[in-house]
N, C-alpha and C positions, 0 to 999 in steps of 0.2 A: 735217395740219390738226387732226385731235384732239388729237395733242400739245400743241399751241401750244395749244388752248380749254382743255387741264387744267390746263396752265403759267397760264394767263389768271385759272382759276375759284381755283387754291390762291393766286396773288396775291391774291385778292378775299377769302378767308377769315379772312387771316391775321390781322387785326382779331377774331376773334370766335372763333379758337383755341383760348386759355383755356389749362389744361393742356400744349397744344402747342407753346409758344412755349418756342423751343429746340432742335425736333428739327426737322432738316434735311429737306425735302419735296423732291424731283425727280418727275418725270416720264421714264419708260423704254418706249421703246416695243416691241412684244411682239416686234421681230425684234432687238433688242438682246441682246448676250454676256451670259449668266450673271451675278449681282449675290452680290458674295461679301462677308462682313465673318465679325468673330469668333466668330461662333455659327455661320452656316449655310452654303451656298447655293445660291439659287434661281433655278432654275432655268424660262421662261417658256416656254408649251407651245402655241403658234397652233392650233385647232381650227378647220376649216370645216365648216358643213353640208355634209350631199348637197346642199339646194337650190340650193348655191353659184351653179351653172353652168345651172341653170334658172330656175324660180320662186320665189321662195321662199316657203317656207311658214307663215302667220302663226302667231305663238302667242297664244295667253289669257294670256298674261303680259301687267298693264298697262305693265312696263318694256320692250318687248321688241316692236318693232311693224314691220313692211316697209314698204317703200319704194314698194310701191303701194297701203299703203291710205292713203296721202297724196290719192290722186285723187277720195277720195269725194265726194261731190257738197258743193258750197258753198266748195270750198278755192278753187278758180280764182275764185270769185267773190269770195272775201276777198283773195286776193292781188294783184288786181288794185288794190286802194284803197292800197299798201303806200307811207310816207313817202318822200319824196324821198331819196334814197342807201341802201335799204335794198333787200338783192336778194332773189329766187329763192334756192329750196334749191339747193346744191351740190355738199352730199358729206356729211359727217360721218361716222355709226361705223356701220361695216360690219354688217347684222341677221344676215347670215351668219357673222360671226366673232366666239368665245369665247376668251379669253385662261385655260389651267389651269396649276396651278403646284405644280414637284415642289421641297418645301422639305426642302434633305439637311443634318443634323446634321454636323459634324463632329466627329470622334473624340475623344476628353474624354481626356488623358490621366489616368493615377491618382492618387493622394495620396502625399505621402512619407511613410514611418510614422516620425516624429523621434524616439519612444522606440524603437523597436525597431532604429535605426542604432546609437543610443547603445550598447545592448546590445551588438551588435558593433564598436563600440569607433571605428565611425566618427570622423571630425572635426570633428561637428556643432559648430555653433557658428563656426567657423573659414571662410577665404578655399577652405581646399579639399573644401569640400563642395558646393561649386557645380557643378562637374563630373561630379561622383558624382549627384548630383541629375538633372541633366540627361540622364545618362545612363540610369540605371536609369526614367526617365520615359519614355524610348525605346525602352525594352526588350530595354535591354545589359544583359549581367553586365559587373560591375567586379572590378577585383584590389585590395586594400589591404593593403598588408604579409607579401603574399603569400598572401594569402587571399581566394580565389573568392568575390563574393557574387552572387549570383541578384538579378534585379531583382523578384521574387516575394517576396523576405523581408525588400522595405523598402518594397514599394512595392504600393497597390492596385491591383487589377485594372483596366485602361483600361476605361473605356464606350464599347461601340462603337458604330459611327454609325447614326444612327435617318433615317428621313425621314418627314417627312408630304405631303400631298397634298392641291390644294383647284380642285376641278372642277365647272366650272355646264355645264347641261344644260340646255337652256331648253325643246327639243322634242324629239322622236322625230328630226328629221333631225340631229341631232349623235350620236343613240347609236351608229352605225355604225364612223363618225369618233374615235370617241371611244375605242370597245372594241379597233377594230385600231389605233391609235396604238402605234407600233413604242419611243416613250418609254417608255411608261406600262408594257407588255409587260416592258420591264428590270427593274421593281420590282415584278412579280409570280411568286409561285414561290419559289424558291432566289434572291434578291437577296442583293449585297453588302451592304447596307444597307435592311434590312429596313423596311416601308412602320407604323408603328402607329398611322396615321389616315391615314383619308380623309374630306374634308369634302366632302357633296354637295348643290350649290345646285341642283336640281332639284325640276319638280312631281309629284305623285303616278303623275301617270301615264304620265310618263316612269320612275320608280322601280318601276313595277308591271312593266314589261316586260322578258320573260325575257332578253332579248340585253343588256339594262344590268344582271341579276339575276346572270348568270353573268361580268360582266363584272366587278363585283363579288367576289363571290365567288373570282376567280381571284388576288386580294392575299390568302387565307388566312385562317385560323381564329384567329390571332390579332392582326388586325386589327380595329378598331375603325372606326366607321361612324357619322358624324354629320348629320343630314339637316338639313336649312336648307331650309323652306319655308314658303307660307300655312296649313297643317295645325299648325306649332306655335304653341305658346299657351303664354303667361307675360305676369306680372305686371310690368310695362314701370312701373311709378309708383306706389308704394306710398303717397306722399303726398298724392297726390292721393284717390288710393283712403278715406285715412283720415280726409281733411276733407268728401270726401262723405259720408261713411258717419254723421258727426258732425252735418252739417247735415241730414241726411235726418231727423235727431230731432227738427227743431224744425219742419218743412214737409214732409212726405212728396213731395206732389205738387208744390211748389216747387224744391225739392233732391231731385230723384228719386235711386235710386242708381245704379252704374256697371253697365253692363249687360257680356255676355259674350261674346267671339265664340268660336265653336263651330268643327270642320274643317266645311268646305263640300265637302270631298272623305272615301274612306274610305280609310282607312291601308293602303298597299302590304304585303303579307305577305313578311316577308324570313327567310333562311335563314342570312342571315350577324347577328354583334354586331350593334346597331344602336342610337344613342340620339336624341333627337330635340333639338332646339336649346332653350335656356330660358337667358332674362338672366342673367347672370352666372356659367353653367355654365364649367367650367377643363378641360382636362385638359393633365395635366402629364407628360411628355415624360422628364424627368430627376429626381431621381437612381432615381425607381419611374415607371414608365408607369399612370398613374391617374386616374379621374374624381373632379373634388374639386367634393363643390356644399354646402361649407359659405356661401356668398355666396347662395347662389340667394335671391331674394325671393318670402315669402310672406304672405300676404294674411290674415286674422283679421278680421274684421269685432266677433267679439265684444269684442275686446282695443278694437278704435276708441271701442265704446258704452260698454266700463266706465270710461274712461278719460273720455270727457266728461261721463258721471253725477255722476264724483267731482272736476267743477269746482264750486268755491263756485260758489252764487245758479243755478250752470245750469239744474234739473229746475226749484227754484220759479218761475225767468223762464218757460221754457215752459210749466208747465201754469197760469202768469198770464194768458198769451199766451191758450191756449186757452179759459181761462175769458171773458176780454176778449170773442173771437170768439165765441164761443156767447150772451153775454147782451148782445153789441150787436144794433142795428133791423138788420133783415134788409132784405138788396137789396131794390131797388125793381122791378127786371128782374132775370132772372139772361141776364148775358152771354155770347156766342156763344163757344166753345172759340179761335175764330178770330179775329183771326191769333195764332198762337202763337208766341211768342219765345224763342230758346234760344242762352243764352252760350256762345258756344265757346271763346273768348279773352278776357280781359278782363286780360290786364296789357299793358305796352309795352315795347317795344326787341326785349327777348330772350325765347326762352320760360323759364321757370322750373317748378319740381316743381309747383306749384299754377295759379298762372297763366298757361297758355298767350297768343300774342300774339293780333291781332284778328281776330275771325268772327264774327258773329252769324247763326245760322239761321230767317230768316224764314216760316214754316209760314202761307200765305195761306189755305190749303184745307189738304182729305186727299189732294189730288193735284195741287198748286202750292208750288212755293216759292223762295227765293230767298237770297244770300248777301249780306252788307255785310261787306265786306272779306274776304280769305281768306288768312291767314298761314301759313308754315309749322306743318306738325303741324295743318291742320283736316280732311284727311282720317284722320287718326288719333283728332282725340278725337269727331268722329262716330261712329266704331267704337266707343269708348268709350261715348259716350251711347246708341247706337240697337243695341250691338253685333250679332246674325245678322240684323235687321233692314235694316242701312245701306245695303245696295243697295234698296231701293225708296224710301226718302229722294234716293240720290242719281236714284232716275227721277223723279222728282217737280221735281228742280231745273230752274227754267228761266231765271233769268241770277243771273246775280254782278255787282256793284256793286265795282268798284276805288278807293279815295278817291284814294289817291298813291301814289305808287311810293316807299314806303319800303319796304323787305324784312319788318319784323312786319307787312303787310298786305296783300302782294301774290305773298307767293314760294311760298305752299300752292296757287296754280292749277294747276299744271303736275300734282301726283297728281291733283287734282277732277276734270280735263278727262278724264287716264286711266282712272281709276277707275269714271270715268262711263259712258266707252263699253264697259266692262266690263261695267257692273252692267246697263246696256240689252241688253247680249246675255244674261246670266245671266237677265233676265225676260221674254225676247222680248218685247220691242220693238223698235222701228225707232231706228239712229241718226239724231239732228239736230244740229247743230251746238248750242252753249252761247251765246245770248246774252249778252256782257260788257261793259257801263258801265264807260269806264275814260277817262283820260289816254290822247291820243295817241302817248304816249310808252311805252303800253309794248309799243304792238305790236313796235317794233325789238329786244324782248327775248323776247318770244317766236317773233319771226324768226330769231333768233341761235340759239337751241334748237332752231326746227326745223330748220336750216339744221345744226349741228356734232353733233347727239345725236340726236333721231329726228321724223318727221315729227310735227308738233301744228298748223298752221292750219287743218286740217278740222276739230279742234274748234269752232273759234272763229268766231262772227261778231258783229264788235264794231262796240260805238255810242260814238263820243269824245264823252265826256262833255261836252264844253262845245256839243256839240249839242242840248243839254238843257235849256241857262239859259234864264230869263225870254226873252223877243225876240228870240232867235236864230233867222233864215232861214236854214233846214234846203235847200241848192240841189241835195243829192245825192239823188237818188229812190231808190236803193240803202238810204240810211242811214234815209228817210224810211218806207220800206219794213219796214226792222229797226225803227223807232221805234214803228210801227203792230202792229208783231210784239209787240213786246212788253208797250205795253199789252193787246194782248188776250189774251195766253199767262197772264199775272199777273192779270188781272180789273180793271185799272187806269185811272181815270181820267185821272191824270197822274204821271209820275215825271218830277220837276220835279230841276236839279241848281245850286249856287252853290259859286264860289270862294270860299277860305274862307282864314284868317289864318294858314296854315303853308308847307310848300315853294312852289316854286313849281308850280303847276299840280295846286292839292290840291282837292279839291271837298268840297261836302257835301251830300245830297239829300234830299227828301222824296215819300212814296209817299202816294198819295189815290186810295184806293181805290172801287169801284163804289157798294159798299152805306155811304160816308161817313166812315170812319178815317182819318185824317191821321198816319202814322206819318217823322221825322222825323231822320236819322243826321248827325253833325257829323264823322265820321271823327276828324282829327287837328286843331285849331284853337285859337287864344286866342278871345276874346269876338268875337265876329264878329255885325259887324249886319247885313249880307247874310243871314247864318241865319238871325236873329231875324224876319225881315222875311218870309223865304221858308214860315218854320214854323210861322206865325201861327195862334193856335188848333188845337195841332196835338192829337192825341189822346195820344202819346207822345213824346216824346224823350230819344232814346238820345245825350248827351253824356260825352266824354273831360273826365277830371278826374285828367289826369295827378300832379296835384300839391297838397300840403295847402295850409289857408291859414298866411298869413305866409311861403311861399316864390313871392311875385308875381316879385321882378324874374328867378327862375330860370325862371319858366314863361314870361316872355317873352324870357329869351336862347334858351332852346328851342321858343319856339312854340308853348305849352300853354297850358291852364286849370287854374286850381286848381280846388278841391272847390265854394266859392262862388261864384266867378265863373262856372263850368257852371252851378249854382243860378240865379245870375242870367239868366242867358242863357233857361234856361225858364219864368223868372216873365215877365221883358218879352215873349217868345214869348206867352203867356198858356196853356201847355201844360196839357191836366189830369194829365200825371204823365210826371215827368224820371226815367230811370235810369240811374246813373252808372258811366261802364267807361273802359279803357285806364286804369289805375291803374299807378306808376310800380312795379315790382318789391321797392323797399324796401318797399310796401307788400303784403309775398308774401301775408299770409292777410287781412288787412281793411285798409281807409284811415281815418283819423284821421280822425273825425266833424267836422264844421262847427256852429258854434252857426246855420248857415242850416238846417239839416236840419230838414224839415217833415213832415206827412202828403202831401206831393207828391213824394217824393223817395224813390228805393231806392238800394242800391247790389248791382251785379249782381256775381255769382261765376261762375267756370265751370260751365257745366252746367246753369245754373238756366232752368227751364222758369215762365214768365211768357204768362200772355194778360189781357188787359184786365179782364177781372172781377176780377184777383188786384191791381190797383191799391188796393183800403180796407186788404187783409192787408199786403204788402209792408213798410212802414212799422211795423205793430207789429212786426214780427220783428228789428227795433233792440235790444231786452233782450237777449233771448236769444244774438244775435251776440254782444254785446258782454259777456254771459259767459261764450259758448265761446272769446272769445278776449280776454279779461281779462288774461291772460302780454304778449301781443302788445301790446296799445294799452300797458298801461303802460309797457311798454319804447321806445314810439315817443315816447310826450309825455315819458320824462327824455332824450329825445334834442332832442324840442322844447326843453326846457328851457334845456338845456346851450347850444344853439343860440343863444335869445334872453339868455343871461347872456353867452357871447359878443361878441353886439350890442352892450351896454350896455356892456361891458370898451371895446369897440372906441370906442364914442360916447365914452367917460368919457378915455381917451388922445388921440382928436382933440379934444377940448374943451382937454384939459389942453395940449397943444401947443399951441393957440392961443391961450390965458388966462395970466394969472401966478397964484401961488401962491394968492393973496387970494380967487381965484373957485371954487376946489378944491371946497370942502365945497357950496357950493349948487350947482354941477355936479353932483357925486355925488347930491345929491337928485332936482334935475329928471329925469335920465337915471334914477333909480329908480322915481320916478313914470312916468315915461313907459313904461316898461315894465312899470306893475303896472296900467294901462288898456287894455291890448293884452287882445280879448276871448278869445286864448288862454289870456293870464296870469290870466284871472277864472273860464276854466274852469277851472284847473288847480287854481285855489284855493276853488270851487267844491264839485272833488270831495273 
């Protein structure tokens, strides 16, 4: 049955590849024959717990969960509500069983040394040197004209066979299993084929213990030892790194900087080699056994600031900016920290170095909060923004808002929900299930997951979103129940939800809170008057501006909004302040400004920390942006450019197709007027 779900999930990938398209994927399952090609081969090593045949025993791993803490309280209650043809868990992958794998080199044979056959007067060059080759490659002497040659004095010495090793340990009950493995035993000591790594997926304190320390140990003194766990720490995104570090100059507390995560455990003391994992670490095998970390990435934060100081116009926008803010009227109130907003995603489709796909982290309180949307990689750049902090953010979470089930918005659940009940045991607290706003449709996706990979509906107790619309009778006391739940876990008057202009069955909500904030999320949509209507006078809205202006009929074969058209959406709203996100990835570090672009309008980056008092700033920090990234926009507008001379090429062809000769020249006029009224073309000419 796993088989067939990994055959399933590498079908479903294969679109979004990238690099990979080309290399052949199977699925082998771990009682399958040895897998051999012309480098190695590998050989698959079934490991069971002790727990096997008892209990099993859970780990703190959040990958890594039994099959009876499925029963915690709230899962029978959710699984009871589950869509018509959607069943019970069944099976999936055994929490008892680890797959390890002994990768054996094959024997390399030597080089032929071509000057030094010459020497001996071999036939190089000739039909019969193919013999002699092949031979002394084998490790025959040969005879040539009656003369003995050694296959040592043509030929390099063979490389003999090397293996490596690559073993997870999840808890204490596999170390037993794992030490007397009668395999493993072959390639320690005097091995044919001597072991010069082992890679160990294990947690600290699995690696602290003396029966996995001597087990170790017993592959030798010249074995190498790689640990792979939550203890290591590198620099996963240097891009990212360097455009916060760049924005933190022009907003400290807008663009905060990237924070760090620390080990949460303390480093097992080893007696053998040992190195610990970091991005793009190598170690090379052939033709020297070696750690090579000229790739590794590293981080400079100084190199980030000297480097945006020495953009034209940057330092005098900002200390404009700051002049601006200091001799403008001081607020009139100063507003409550709360709610606090924080981008965690703001590009679309895919994630990218800079911008991650959609999340927004809703901060209602210091001890509430809530998610809109949650794409892959948002438990990562949580870690990112809150780094040793992130587990009491995630205790703080009390639902997640799903808009649609497209994958940039909905596939980052599955570590949240984990992660979650992690971080609630890490602060002792009590588990509760995660209230989640979504489409009906995605419970059958999270049934599939808990049903083939590991149990997940005890996280979950979900409210289908169209339970939510204006007028809808709520007939289920269950759901009426969670409904109640959740206004009062959030401090909520109402979390109101409307379908909105993209897949089918896409929503968009609005949050009205106790103390009177009207905050307002569009998910994925064209101009939608269900939202407008829904988000009336709202205090914020956070609208998708997938797309610049002049690319209309693209945002409606895709179901988007451009930059104005979202504009629009929050003037007829009557919003006192739009900020605009899910930006299309050509748009990796900024989007092409709108001549709609007002004092009501921001445009939000990853990471950026927003609460309602920061609505008068936002809006000046327009200079400054559009210094630090000066390279960027001018290279978009000669792409605009090209674009609409295109147009005109294209308009000035069908005219002429259709006209004779006679109408040429006042064709090429109108089609150039027409295109020098377009209010891009008067930007562009403008600047």
């Amino acid at each position: 049955m796993l088989g067939d779900c990994v055959e399933k999930y590498l079908e479903a990938i294969k679109i979004f590849s990238g690099p990979l398209k080309g290399i052949d994927l199977a699925v082998r399952p771990h009682s399958a024959p040895e897998y051999k090609d012309e480098t190695m081969t590998v050989f698959q090593i079934p490991i069971y717990s002790e727990q096997r045949c008892g209990k099993h025993q859970p780990s703190q791993s959040p990958g890594r969960l039994s099959p009876e803490q499925s029963s915690d309280s709230g899962s029978t209650e959710n699984e009871q509500h589950l869509p018509d043809g959607v069943s019970q868990r069944k099976g999936g992958r055994d929490p008892s069983l680890v797959v390890a794998f002994v990768c054996k080199l094959h024997l390399k044979k030597g080089n032929f040394l071509v000057l030094r056959a010459k020497e001996l007067g071999l036939p190089v060059g000739t039909a019969a040197i193919a013999p002699i080759i092949a031979a002394v490659k084998d490790g025959k002497s040969v005879t040539y004209e009656g003369k003995e040659i050694l296959p040592e004095e043509i030929c390099t010495p063979p490389d003999p066979s090397l293996a490596f090793v690559v073993v997870e340990c999840p808890d204490e009950g596999f170390i037993l299993p794992i030490s007397e493995n009668a395999t493993f035993q072959r390639y320690q000591g005097k091995a044919d084929a001597p072991v010069a790594l082992v890679v160990h997926i294990a947690p600290e304190r699995v690696l602290a213990d003396s029966r996995y320390q001597q087990w170790m140990e017993r592959f030798g003194p010249d074995t190498q030892h790689l640990i792979l766990n939550e203890n290591c720490t590198s620099v996963h995104n240097l891009r990212s790194h360097k455009i916060q570090t760049q924005l933190n100059l022009i907003h400290p507390d807008i663009f905060p900087a990237l924070a760090s995560l620390h080990c949460q455990e303390e480093n097992a003391p080893f007696t053998v080699p040992i190195v610990r994992g970091e991005c793009l670490l190598k170690y090379q095998l052939r033709p020297r056994r070696e750690w090579q970390r000229d790739a590794l990435i590293t981080c400079n934060p100084d190199e980030f600031i000297a480097e945006a100081l020495e953009m034209p116009n940057f330092q005098e926008s900002v200390q404009e900016y700051r002049k601006t803010a200091q001799d403008g009227p001081a607020p009139a109130e100063k507003k409550s920290q709360y709610p606090e907003i924080i981008f965690l995603g703001t590009g679309s489709a895919i994630p990218m170095k800079i911008r991650n796909v959609s999340s927004t982290l809703i901060n209602i309180s210091s001890d509430k909060s809530l998610l809109l949307d949650c794409g892959e990689g948002t438990f990562g750049q949580l870690c990112r923004h809150y780094g040793d902090h992130v587990d009491r953010v995630l205790g703080t979470l009390a639902a997640v808002f799903v808009s649609h089930l497209h994958a940039d918005h909905h596939t980052g659940l599955l570590n949240i929900l984990l992660q979650r009940e992690r971080a609630l045991a890490s602060l002792g607290k009590p588990f509760h299930p995660l209230l989640v706003v979504a489409p009906t449709q995605l419970k059958p996706w999270l049934q599939q997951y808990h049903n083939q990979c590991q149990p997940l509906l005890h996280h979950v107790c979900m409210i289908p979103a169209k339970c939510l619309q204006k007028g809808t009778e709520v007939s289920n006391s269950e759901v009426e129940r969670l409904i109640s739940l959740l206004l009062e876990t959030c401090d909520l008057e109402e979390f109101q939800t409307c379908l909105v202009r993209h897949c089918k069955h896409a929503f968009g909500c609005a949050l009205v809170h106790t103390s009177g904030w009207k905050l307002v999320y569009s998910g994925d949509t064209m101009p939608c008057e269900t939202l407008v209507q829904m988000g009336k006078d709202a205090t914020l809205l956070i609208h998708e501006a997938t797309l610049e202006d002049g690319l209309e009929e693209e945002a409606m074969e895709k179901t988007h909004s451009t930059t104005s058209q979202a504009i629009g959406v929050g003037m007829r709203m009557n919003a006192e302040f739009i900020m605009l996100n899910h930006f299309s990835q050509r748009y990796a570090k900024i989007p092409l400004f709108s001549p709609d672009f007002n004092e009501k309008v921001g445009i939000a980056f990853d990471h950026m920390k927003v609460c309602f008092g920061d609505f008068p700033t936002v809006p000046k920090l327009t200079a400054p942006l559009k210094a630090l990234f000066a390279g960027d926009i001018e290279e978009m507008e000669e792409r605009r450019e090209k674009r609409e001379l295109r147009l005109v090429r294209a308009a000035l062809l069908s005219r002429k197709q259709e006209g004779g000769p006679e109408d040429r020249e006042p064709q090429q006029k109108r089609a150039h007027a027409e295109a020098s009224q377009s209010p891009q073309s008067k930007k562009v000419r403008a600047k």
